[in-house]
Structure formats: C-alpha cells, structure tokens
N, C-alpha and C positions, 0 to 999 in steps of 0.2 A: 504493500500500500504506500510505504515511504514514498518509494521509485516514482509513485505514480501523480505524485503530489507535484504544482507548479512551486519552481525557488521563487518564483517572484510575489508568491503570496507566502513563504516562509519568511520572506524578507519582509512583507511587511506584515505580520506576527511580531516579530524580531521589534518592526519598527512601534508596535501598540503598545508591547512590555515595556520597552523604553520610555516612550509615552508615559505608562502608567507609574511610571520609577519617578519619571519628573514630577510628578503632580504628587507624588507622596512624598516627597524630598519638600515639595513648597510648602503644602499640608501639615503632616506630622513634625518638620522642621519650625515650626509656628511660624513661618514667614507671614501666611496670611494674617494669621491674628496681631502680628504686631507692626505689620507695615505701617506706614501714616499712611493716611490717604492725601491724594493730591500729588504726592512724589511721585517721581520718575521711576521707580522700585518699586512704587506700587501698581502703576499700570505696567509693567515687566511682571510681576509675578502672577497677576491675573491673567495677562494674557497665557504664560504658559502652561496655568493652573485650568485654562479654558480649552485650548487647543487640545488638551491631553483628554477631553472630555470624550471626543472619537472613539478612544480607545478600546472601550468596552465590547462596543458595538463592533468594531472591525474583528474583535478575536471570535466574537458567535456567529459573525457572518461568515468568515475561513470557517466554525466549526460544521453551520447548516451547510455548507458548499462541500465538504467532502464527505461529511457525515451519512444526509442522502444517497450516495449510492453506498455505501456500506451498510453491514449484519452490524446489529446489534453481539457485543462480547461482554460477557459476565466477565472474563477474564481483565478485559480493559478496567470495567468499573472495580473489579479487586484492586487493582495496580493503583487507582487513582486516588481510591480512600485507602493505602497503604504508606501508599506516596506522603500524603496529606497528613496521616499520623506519625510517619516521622520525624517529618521536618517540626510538626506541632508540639509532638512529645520530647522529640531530639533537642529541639534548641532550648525548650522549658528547662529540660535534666540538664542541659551544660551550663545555663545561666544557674540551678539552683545550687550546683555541686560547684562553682567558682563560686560564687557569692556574690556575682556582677547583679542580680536580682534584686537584689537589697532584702527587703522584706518577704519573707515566701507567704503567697497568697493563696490557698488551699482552692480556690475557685477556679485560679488561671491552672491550677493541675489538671482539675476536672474537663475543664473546658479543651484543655490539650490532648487527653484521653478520650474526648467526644468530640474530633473537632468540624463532623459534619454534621452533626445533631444541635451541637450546641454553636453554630454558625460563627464558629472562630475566625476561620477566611470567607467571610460573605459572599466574596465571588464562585469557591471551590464549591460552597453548598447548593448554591443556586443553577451552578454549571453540572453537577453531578447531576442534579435531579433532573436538567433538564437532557442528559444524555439519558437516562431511565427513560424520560419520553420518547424519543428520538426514533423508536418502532411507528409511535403511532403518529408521529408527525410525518416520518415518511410517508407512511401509507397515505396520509391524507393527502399531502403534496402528488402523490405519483396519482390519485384518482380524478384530482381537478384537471379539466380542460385546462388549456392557457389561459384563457380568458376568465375559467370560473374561480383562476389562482390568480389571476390580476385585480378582479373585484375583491378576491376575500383580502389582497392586503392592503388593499386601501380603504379596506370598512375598517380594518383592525389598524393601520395610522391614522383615522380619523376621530378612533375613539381611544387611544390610549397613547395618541402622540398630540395631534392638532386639538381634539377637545382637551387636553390637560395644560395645552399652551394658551387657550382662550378664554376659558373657565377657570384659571388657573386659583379663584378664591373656591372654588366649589371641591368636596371629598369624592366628586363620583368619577366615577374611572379607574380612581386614585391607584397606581403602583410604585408609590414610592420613590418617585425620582426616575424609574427605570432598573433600582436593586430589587425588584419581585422578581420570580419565577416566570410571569406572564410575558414580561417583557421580554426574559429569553427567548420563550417561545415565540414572541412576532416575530424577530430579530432569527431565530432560526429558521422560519418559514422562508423569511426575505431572500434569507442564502442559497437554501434548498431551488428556491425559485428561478435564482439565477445560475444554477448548474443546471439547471432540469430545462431550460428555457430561452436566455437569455445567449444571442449569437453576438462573439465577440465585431465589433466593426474598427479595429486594429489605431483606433487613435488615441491613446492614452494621453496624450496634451491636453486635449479638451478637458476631458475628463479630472486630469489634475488642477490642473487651471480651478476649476467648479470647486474639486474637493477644497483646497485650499482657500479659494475663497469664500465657502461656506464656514469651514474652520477659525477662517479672522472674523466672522461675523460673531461668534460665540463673543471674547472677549467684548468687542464694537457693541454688541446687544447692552452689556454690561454699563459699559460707560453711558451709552443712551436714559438706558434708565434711572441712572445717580443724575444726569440730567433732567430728568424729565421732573423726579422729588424735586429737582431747588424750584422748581417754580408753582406757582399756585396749584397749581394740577395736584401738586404732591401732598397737600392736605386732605385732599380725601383718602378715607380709609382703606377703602380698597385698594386704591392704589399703591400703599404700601406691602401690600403682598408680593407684590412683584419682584422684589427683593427676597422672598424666603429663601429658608436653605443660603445658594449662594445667589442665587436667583433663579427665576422659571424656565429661563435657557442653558444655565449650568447643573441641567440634566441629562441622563441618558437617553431618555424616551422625547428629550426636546427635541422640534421641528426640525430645527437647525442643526442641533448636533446628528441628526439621523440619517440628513442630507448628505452632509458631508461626510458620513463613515459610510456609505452607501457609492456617493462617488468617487470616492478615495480608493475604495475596494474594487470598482470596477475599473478605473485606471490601471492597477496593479494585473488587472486582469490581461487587461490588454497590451503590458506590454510584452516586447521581443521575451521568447523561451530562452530562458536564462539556464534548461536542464544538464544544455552539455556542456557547460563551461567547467573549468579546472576546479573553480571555488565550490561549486553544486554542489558535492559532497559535505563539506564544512560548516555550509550554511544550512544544509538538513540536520546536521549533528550539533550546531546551537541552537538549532530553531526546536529541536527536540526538548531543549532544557527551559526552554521559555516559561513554564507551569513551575518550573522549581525556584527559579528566580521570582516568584512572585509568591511562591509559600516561604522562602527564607528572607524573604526582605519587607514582608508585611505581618510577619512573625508580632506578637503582640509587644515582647520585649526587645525586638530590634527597633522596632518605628518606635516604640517610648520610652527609649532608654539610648540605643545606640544611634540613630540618628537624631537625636535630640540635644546627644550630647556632643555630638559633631558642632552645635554650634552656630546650623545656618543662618539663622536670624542674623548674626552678626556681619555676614554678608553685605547687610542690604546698605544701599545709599554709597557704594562701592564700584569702582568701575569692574570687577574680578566676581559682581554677581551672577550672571550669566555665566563666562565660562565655570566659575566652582559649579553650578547645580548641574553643568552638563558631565562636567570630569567627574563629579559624585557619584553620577546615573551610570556611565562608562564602567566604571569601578565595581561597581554594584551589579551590573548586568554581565559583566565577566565574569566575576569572584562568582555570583548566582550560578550560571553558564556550567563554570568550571567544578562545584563542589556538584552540582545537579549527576555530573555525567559520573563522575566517582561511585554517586547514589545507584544511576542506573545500572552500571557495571559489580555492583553490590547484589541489586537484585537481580541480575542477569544469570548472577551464580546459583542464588537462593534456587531459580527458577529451574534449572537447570537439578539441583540435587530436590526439587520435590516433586511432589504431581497435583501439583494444587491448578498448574492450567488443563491435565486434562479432566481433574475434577469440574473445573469450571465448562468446558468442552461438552463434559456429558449433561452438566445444566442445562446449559442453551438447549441443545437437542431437547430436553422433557418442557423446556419453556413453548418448541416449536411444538410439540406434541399438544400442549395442551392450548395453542393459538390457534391452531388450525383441526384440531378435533382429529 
C-alpha cells in the first residue's frame, strides 16, 4: 500500500504536522496569551497560529483519499492504540522516574493508561474512531452517484461549516470548532470523494495560488473583526461573539479554513509524480513517523512543561521570532521523525516474534462473516 501512495501528498502530510508543530509552539508557548496587541509580534503570531488552522483538515483528507479504497484492518487499529499508549504511558514513566514532572499527578497516570478513552490526544481519539467508521463511510461513498455524493456534501458544509459560520451565536449544529467526530467524518467523505471522482486537470498553480490565498484570509478575517469591535457596531452583543474561542474563523469546520485545506490538497494532487525520484523512499519513511511526532510532542508534559520552559514568549518583539519558532518546529519534527522510526523498528520485532497480527487476520475475517451474513 506504501508503494502505492503519491510523495506528493506524503509531502504534504509532512507539511500539516509541521503546521500543527507551529501553532502549538505559539499556543502552548503562551505566545498568544501574552502578546500585546497592536505589535508587530502580534499580528506575526496570529497569523501563523491561523494558517496552521488547515492542518487538520489536510491530514483527514490524505486519510479519506486513501483510506476509500482500502479493507478495513483490526490489525492497523491495534498498532495505532499501541502506538498511542506508548508514547502516553512512555513519556509519563520517564518524566515520573526523572522527577522532570515535578508533582506526580495520579490523574495524568490514568489518563496515560486510557489515552483513547480518556481523550488524552484529542486528535488520536477522534481519528481512531473515525477509522472504526471508515467501513461504512466507504460503503456509502462507493453507492452514491457522483452527483448524489456532490449534493450530500454540500448539505453537510452547509450545515456544519457555512451554518456555524453564520449563526455563529446559535448551539445548533454545534461540533465544536471542528474537534467532534462529525467533522471527521464530513472531512472524510470530502477525500473519499475526491479519489473516487475527482479527475486531476494537471494545474497545481491555480490551485495553490487559491489555497494560499484562502489560508491568508484566516488571519485577514481576524484583524477585520478586532476592526469591526472598535466601532459602534461592536457594542452590540452579539457581535461580540465573533470573537469566541479565537474567533469563528479560527476553526476547523470554518468556511475559510475548509476552503483552503480542500484546495491546498488538490494542488498537491496535481502536481508532477514525484514517485520515482531518488528522495521517494525517505520521504515515505518520515512521512510514516508523522502520527509519532505528534503523540510525542503534544504529550501533556512536553507542551506544559518542556516547551514552556523553552521560553518562547520571550521571543517576541525580536527580530529572531520567526526564524526561532520555525528552527523549534525543524527540531521537533526531526527528533519526532527520528525517535518514531526506532518505535516502529521496536514493534516490527514484537510483531514478528508474536501472532497477534494473525490473530487480528482471523478477526477481520469473522467481522466479514458477520457483515455480510
């Protein structure tokens, strides 16, 4: 399946995790919270903390686009809540036996012991479940017309992207930003749709061009609206909704941000096969670690403790704020990268002296049994 995957959508996988690194570098780093507003460091860190909004959305869209034509494996979802317990339980036990932990918190064990129950990485839980689905999201995908798969996704971005951008005072629709389950699933439809459907027309400029300029509109939305408060307008109450969270556009499920992971992702799609190049193999073998880098570095005690005590805030009002939060992210996405692939060659062995994948083999088979009668 590797082989069959495009680099140029591992590349940008590669590119979302990066994404997501920066925006939890500005995030957990309290940049946001203790910027001033008005400075030059302030709209710098909003902007970057905006554009990294994409991100989400691009890694379920590579998930629907290749997931669709694959079997459902018991065996993968083993791997992934094993994965997800080590790096949870693992980095818990070595902050608690250094003492780097400070205080031990009987709660944060728990929680590292359950850490898709008790939604320790919010993304990993939401992302498992929705590969649980992902049987019957195919199926529904592969029985719609084209047409009858164009309508069902623009009833489901009208009600859980453009009605939560317009109503944005109202609870109905409500998925939280875009961290519910629901949203993966549109968000997976989307992708499905675009492997199932969607004929490349080989211009990836355009297409970039779009993405990008949808992506500067995220932050641009932001400052419009701290505009729109200074003036009379901004007395009415509702209006200051618009502002929740970080605002109604610095969401996942926001218009703008969907647009732009949407055509960002179809860029990628389109451009030149990058398969037989010398690098192809290198960039499948980091693009593989991309899920590890993102359970070791949003770890509860690394984002509140070690990147906190990096210091970034102190950054700011500095001409070395930008390049630091990108050489941070570099850092972070390698070291990630690099401990990930150690992990995988750890269980590669495990996998090898047990029979736990063709216990899982023989599942699937009695799951197909009891699917189709």
């Amino acid at each position: 399946m590797e082989k069959k995957r495009q680099v140029n959508l591992e590349i940008l996988r590669m590119i979302s995790m990066f994404m997501i690194i920066v925006i939890h570098i500005v995030n957990h780093g309290w940049m946001i919270d203790l910027v001033q507003k008005g400075t030059a460091s302030y709209y710098i860190v909003w902007f970057l903390f905006g554009i990294g909004f994409t991100s989400i959305n691009i890694y379920i869209l590579i998930s629907g686009y290749f997931l669709v034509m694959s079997k459902f494996s018991s065996w993968k979802v083993l791997r992934m809540v094993l994965q997800v317990l080590f790096y949870a339980l693992g980095i818990t036990l070595l902050f608690w036996i250094t003492g780097w932990a400070g205080e031990k918190e009987l709660k944060i064990l728990v929680y590292s012991l359950t850490p898709i129950a008790s939604d320790f990485y919010w993304f990993a839980t939401m992302y498992i479940g929705m590969y649980l689905m992902s049987p019957l999201l195919n199926r529904f995908a592969k029985g719609l017309t084209k047409r009858q798969f164009q309508c069902t996704l623009v009833l489901l971005f009208v009600l859980f992207s453009v009605w939560t951008n317009v109503f944005y005072w109202s609870s109905g629709m409500n998925i939280a930003g875009g961290v519910a389950i629901a949203w993966f699933l549109v968000v997976y439809l989307a992708g499905a749709y675009i492997r199932l459907h969607y004929v490349p027309d080989n211009k990836p400029g355009k297409w970039l061009r779009a993405g990008i300029g949808f992506s500067l509109l995220i932050p641009i939305s932001r400052v419009l609206i701290e505009l729109l408060l200074m003036t009379p307008l901004g007395k009415i109450p509702v209006f200051e909704d618009l502002l929740w969270g970080y605002s109604i556009f610095y969401q996942y499920n926001s218009v703008i941000v969907c647009i732009a992971a949407v055509t960002l992702f179809i860029a990628f799609i389109n451009m030149p096969n990058l398969g037989n190049g010398k690098a192809a193999p290198l960039i499948r073998k980091a693009a593989a670690g991309v899920f590890g880098v993102y359970l070791i570095h949003d770890h509860h005690y690394i984002r509140e403790i070690v990147i906190r005590e990096i210091g970034c805030y102190d950054w700011l009002y500095h001409w070395y704020l930008v390049p630091n939060i990108l050489l941070l992210a570099v850092i972070i996405f390698v070291a990630g990268v690099a401990i990930d692939t150690v992990r995988a060659c750890l269980f590669d062995v495990i996998e090898k002296r047990t029979c736990l994948r063709n216990q899982c083999e023989r599942f699937d088979g009695w799951l197909r049994k009891l699917w189709y009668g």
